[in-house]
C-alpha positions in Angstrom: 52.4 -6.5 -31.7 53.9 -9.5 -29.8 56.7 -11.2 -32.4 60.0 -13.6 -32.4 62.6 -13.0 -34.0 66.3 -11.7 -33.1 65.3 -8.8 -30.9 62.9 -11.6 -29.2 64.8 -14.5 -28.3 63.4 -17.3 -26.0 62.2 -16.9 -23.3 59.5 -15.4 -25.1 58.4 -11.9 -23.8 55.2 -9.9 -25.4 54.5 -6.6 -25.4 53.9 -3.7 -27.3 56.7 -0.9 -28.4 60.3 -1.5 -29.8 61.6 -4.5 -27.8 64.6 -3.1 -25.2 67.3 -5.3 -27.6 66.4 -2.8 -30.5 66.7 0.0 -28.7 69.9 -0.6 -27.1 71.4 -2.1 -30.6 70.5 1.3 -32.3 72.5 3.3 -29.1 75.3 1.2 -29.5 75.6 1.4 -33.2 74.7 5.1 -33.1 78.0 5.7 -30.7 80.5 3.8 -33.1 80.2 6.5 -35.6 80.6 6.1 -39.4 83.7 4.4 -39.7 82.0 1.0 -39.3 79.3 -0.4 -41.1 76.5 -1.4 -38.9 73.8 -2.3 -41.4 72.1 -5.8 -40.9 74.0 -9.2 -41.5 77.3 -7.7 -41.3 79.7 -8.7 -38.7 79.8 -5.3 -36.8 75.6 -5.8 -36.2 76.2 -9.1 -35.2 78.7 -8.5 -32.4 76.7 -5.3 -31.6 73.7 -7.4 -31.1 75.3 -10.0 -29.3 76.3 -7.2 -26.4 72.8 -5.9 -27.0 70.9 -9.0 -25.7 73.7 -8.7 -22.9 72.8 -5.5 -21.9 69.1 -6.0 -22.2 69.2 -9.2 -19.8 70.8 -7.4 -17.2 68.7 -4.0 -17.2 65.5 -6.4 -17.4 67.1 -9.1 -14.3 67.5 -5.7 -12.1 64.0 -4.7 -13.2 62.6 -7.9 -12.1 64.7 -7.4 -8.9 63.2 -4.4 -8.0 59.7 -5.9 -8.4 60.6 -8.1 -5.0 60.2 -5.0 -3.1 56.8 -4.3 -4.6 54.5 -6.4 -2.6 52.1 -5.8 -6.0 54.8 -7.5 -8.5 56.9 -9.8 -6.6 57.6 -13.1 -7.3 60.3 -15.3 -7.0 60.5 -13.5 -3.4 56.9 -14.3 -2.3 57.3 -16.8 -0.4 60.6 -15.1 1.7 58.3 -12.1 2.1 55.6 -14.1 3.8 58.2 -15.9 6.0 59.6 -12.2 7.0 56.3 -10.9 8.0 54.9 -14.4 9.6 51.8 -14.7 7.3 49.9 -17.6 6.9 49.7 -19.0 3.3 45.9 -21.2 2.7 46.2 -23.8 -0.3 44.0 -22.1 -2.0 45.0 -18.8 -1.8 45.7 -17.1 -5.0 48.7 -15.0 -6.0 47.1 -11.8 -6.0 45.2 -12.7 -2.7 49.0 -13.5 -1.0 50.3 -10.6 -2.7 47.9 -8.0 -1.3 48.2 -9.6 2.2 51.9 -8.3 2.0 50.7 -5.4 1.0 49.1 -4.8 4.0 51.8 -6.5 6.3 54.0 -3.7 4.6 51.5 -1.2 5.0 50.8 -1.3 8.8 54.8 -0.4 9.4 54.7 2.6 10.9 51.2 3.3 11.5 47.3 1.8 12.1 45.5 0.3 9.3 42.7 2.7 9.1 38.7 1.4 9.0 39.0 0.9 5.3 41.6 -1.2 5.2 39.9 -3.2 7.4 36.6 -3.8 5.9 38.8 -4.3 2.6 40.4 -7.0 4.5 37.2 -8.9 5.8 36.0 -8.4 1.9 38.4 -10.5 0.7 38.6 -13.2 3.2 34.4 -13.4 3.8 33.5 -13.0 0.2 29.9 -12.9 -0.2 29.2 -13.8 3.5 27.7 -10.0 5.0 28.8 -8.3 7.7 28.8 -5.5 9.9 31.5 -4.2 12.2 30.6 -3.2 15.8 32.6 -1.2 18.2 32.4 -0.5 22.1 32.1 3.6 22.7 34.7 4.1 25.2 31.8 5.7 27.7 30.7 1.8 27.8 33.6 0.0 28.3 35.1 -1.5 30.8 38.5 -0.5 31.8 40.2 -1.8 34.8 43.6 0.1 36.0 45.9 -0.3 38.8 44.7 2.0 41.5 47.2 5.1 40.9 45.6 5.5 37.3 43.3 9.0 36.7 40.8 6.9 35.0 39.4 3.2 34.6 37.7 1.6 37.2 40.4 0.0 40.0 40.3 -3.3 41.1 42.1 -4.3 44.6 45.6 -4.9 43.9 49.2 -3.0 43.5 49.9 0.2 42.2 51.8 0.4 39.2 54.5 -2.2 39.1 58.0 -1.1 39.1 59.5 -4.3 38.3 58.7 -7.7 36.2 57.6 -9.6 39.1 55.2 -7.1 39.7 53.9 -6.7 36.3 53.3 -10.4 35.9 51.1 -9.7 39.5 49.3 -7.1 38.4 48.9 -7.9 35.4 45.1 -9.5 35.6 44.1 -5.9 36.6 45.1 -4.2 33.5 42.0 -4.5 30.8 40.0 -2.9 28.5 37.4 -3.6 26.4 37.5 -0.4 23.6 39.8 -1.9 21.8 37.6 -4.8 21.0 35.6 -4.8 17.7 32.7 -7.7 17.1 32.4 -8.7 13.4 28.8 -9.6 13.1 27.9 -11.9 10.2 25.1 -14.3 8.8 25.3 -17.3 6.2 24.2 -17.1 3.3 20.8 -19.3 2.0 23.3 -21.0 -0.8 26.0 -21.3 1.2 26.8 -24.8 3.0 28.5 -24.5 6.3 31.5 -26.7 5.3 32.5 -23.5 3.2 31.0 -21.0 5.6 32.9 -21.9 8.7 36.4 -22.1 6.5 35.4 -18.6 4.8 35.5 -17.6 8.7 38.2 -19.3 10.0 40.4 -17.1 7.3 39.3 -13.5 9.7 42.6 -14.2 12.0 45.0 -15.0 8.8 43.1 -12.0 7.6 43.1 -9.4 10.5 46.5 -10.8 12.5 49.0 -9.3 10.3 46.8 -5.9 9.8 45.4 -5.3 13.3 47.7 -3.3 16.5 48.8 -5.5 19.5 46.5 -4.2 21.7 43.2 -4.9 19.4 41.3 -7.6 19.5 38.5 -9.3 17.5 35.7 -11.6 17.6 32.9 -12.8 15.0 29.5 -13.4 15.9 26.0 -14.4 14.3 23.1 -13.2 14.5 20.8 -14.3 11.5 20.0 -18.1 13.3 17.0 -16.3 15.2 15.0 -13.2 14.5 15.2 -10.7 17.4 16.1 -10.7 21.0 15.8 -14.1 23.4 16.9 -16.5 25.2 16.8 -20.0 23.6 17.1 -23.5 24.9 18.4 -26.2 23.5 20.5 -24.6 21.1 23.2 -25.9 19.6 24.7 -22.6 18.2 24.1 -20.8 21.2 28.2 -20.6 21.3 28.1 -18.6 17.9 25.7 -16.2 18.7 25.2 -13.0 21.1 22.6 -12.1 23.5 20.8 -9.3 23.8 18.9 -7.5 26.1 
């Protein structure tokens, strides 16, 4: 049970087993052998308690230390973290919503983030907004490649570059759209669209420090009409897809 006292000095820490001063008081004690008398009030416990407290401060300061490379624990180096890895911090984000978007961050360091981690990701920054995540089958994509490549479809223009001013020429022809995934999502009835556009606008701070490179992303809605049309007069017709 949580208690003050002299193995619990200020500031207060709570927690359940012996605290770490008692412990290390009853190693040090324990080593000076029987030729001093360590029993409580006397000037030997004192001192030993003194060094005790010592002790315990530092073990539990390099403990907390080691909690700054925990994206789960840290503190004190949240905000450097974020800095570091270039992630954007909302007002009203929450500790344990900044600290899993290290997490992440971290996560994506040597390797992809794999489809899990993504909806995860959209979980968090949507809430209860639904969505569903569609993806372009590479048979259906376009793919445009300089004309030496075995595959893609070749618009005029150089060959592979061989130097920077030919890259930034060339450059135009090289594109893809496989690596594009459309996150498709409708508003809720109770939901007004002050809070619904800000719940989207949080997909890039969301996505950005997750996603490769070479992916890109784009939300779209499709609950404002039922079924397939074409619509005039619109004014949401730059949120929404058409279909065929």
């Amino acid at each position: 049970m949580p208690f003050n006292g002299g193995f619990s000095p200020y500031p207060e820490r709570s927690g359940g087993g012996k605290p770490t001063i008692e412990v290390v008081l009853g190693s040090l004690l324990a080593q000076m052998g029987t030729a001093y008398d360590g029993s409580y009030g006397t000037a030997v416990w004192a001192y030993a308690t003194a060094d005790a407290r010592v002790l315990a401060e530092v073990y539990g300061t390099h403990e907390r230390l080691s909690y700054q490379w925990d994206p789960y624990r840290m503190t004190d180096m949240l905000p450097r973290w974020e800095k570091i890895l270039r992630l954007a911090v909302l007002p009203s984000d929450s500790m344990v919503a900044r600290r899993a978007r290290i997490a992440a961050a971290m996560a994506r360091i040597g390797g992809t983030p794999t489809y899990q981690a993504v909806v995860d990701a959209l979980t968090t920054a949507l809430g209860s907004i639904p969505f569903t995540i569609e993806h372009t089958a590479s048979s259906a994509a376009n793919m445009w490649t300089p004309g030496s490549w075995p595959f893609g479809q070749h618009p005029s223009g150089p060959a592979v570059p061989s130097n920077m001013t030919q890259f930034l020429q060339v450059y135009p022809t090289w594109f893809s759209s496989a690596d594009d995934i459309s996150i498709v999502v409708s508003k809720p009835s109770n939901m007004g669209n002050a809070e619904f556009y800000q719940r989207l606008g949080a997909i890039n701070t969301a996505l950005d420090p997750v996603m490769p490179a070479w992916v890109t992303w784009h939300w779209l809605r499709r609950d404002i009409h039922p079924g397939a049309g074409f619509w005039l007069d619109e004014p949401n017709l730059d949120q929404e897809a058409f279909d065929v």
